[in-house]
N, C-alpha and C positions, 0 to 999 in steps of 0.2 A: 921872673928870672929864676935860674935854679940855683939851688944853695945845695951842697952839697950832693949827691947824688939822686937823693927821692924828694927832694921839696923844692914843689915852689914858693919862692917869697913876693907876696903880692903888693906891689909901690905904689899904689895908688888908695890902696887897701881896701878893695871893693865891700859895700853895704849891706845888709840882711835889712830891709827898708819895710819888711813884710813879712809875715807867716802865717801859716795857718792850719792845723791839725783837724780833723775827720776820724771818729773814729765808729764802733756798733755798737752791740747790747751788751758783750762782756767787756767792753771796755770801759763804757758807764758804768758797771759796778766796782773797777779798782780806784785806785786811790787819789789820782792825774785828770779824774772825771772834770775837776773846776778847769782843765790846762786844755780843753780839747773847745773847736767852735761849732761844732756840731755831732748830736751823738745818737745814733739811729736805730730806735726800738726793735727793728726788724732786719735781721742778720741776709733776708735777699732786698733790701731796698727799694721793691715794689717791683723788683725786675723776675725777670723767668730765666734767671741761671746765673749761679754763684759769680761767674766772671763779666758779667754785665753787670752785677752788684759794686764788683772793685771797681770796674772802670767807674761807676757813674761818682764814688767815693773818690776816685783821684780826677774826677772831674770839678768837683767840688772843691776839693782845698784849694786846686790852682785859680777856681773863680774868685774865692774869698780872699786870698793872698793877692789879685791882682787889685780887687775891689780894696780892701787895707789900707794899700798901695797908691789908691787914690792915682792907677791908672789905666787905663783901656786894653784888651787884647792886644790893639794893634800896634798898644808902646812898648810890648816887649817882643825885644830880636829873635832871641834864641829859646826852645821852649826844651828842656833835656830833663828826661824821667827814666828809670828805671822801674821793672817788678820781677815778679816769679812765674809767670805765666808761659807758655811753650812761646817764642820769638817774641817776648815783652809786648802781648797785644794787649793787655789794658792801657800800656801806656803809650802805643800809637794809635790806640781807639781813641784813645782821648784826646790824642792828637791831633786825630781828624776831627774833631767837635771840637777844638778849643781853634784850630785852624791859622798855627804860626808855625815858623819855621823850626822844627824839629830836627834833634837830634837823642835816637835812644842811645839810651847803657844799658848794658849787663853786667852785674860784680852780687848775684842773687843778694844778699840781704844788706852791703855795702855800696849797693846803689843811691842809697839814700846823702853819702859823703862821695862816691863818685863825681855823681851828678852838680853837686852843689862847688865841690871841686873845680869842675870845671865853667861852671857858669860863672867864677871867679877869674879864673884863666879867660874870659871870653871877656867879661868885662875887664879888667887889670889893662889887658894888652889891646882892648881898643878896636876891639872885632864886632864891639856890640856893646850900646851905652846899657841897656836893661836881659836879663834872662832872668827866665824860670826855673827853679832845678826842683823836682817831687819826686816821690817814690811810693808804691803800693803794696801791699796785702792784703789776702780773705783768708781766712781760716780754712773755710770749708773748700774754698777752692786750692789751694795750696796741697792741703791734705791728698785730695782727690789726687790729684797731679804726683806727690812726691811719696805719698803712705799707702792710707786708705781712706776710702769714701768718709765721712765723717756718721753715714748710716748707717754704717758696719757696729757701729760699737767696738770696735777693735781696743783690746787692752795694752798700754802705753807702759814701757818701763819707766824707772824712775829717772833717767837719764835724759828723757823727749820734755819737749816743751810743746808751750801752744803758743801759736801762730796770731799774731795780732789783725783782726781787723781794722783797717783803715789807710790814710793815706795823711801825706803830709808836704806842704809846697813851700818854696822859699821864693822870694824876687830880690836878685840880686843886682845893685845899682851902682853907678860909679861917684854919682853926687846922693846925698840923703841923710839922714838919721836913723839910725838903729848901729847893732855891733858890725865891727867887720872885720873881716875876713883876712887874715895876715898870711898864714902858712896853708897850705895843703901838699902833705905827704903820700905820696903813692906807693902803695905795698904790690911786694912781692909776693907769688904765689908759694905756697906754702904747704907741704904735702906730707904728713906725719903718718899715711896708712890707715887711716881709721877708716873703715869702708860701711860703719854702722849709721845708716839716716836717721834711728834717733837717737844720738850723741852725737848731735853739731856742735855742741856747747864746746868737749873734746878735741874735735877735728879743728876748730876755729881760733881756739886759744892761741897755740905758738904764730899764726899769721898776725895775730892782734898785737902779741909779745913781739913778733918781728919789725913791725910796722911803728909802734912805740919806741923801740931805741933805733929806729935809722929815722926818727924825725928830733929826739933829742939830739944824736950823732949829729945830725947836717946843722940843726939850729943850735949849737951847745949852749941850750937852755939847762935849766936846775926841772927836773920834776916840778920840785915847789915854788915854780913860775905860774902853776897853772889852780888855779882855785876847783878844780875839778876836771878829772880825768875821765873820761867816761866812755865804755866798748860798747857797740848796737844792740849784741842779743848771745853772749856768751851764756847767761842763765848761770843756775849755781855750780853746778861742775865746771862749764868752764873759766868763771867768773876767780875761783879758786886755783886751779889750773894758772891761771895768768898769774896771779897774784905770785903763786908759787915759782913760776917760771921767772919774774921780773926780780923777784929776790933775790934767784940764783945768780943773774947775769947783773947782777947789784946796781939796779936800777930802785932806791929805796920808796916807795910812793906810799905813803900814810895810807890805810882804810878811810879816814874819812875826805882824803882826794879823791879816791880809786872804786869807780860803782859801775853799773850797767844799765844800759835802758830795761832789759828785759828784767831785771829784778825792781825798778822802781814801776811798771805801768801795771802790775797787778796785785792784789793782797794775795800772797804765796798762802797765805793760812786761811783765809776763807775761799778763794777759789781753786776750781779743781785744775792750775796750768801745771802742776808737778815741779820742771825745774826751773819754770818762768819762761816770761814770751818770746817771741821771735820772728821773724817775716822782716821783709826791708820797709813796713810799717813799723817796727819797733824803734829801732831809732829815727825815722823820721817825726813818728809822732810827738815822741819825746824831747825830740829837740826842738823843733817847729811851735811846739805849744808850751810842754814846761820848762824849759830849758830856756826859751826865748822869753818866757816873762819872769823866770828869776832873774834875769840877767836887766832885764827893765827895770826891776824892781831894787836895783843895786845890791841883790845878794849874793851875784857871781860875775865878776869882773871877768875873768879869763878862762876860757873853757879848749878842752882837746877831744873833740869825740872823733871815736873810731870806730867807724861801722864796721862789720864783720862778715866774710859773706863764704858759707862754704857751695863751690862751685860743680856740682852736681846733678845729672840727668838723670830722667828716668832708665833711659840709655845704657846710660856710663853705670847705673844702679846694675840693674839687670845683666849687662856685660863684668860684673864682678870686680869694678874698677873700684880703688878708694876714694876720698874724697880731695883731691887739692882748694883749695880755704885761701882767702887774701882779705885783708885789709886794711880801706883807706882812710887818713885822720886828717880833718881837719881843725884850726885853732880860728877861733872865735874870741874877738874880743872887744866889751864895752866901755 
């Protein structure tokens, strides 16, 4: 049902009954390495090219998520993934190997709360008792696609982040145990001119900031309804950025509600990611692995994550377009 303008309110309050995080070799060395179920010494997978690497990674968490789940491919209806690859072919390659009925998204790194959005929507209103919602990243593949080759050695200002490997899957149920699923807010695209690919942190903030008060707005929630507020892959600029922006528009959210995936999935001091992670791995990993066993572990009742996704081709790069940015939040609760 819609509440307000950008949310749906879910009456049934569909289940997160499953999760499962996949990540590589720089994600085992940050800090969420205990939060991931599997973590892969080898940044190609045993595959012969970066993007046969994501796929076999978002093939993965959705097996392990199903297996969790304690049920077979064939008990889930709806299979809906997102990534960053030219027309989301890791996540219809794995569509074709996992062999259910499919639906992609695109919302680049806010795919990850798209998806999981709507496999809520699917089950809530009774279109489908079980979905799967994931979302993927590679690093190197990413890179190659939207920068440069990652052979290059190309020098990074301080403003880029790095690109998470891995993947991350949810099964979403109408009966079960685990948190669920209450609100999902759909953002507006959000176009502030930044035309710089590395300052997505920048470009993505006010859609994050946008998306945050038109899901307080419709639900007229308190901020401090939510034991933890948390955006996909803003990094420290834009992390700062929102923070600064929600001030303005006196939205008051504590530091210690208000954080990011990309600044919790790597040690910013001993690794080289600069302004911290990103890829629409970032917050799925994060939420699918540590996010979903704090929440088990009764240390966070109520959560708001807001993927972030700025909406960018190489294309629209190249054609000297800026970047328009959205994202989608959803509320999670144990």
């Amino acid at each position: 049902m819609l509440q307000g303008r950008q949310t749906w309110i879910f009456d049934s309050k569909p289940t997160i009954v499953a999760s499962a995080a996949v990540g590589g070799p720089f994600e085992a060395q940050g800090p969420l390495r205990e939060d991931f179920d599997i973590l892969h010494e080898d940044i190609w997978l045993g595959q012969d090219s970066f993007e046969k690497a994501e796929r076999k990674l978002l093939e993965q968490a959705c097996e392990i998520a199903i297996d969790k789940a304690g049920m077979k491919k064939e008990d889930i209806h709806f299979f809906l993934s997102g990534d960053l690859m030219n027309q989301i072919t890791s996540s219809s390659f794995a569509a074709r190997t996992l062999g259910m009925p499919y639906l992609g998204v695109f919302g680049a790194c806010s795919s990850s709360m798209e998806s999981l959005a709507l496999a809520a929507l699917i089950v809530d209103s009774g279109a489908g008792k079980n979905a799967l919602a994931a979302a993927s990243s590679h690093n190197a593949a990413v890179e190659k696609q939207f920068r440069y080759p990652t052979e290059y050695g190309a020098q990074k200002p301080p403003t880029a982040q790095w690109t998470v490997t891995g993947a991350g899957a949810a099964v979403v149920a109408r009966d079960g145990d685990g948190p669920e699923i209450l609100w999902a807010t759909i953002g507006r695209v959000v176009d502030m001119g930044i035309s710089d690919p590395f300052n997505m942190g920048a470009a993505m903030a006010p859609a994050a900031v946008d998306t945050i008060e038109a899901h307080f707005r419709d639900t007229k929630l308190d901020p401090s309804y939510y034991d933890l507020i948390i955006t996909g892959d803003l990094g420290t600029v834009g992390h700062h950025i929102a923070g600064d922006l929600l001030q303005e528009h006196g939205l008051n959210i504590s530091k210690e509600r208000f954080s990011d995936c990309g600044l919790l999935i790597y040690d910013r001091e001993k690794q080289p990611v600069i302004a911290g992670g990103s890829g629409c791995a970032s917050s799925a990993t994060v939420t699918y692995g540590h996010l979903m066993k704090r929440m088990g572990k009764g240390e966070l009742k109520r959560i708001l994550v807001v993927a972030t996704g700025a909406l960018l081709s190489p294309m629209s790069y190249q054609q000297k377009e800026s970047i328009p940015c959205i994202a989608h939040a959803v509320a999670i609760e144990m």
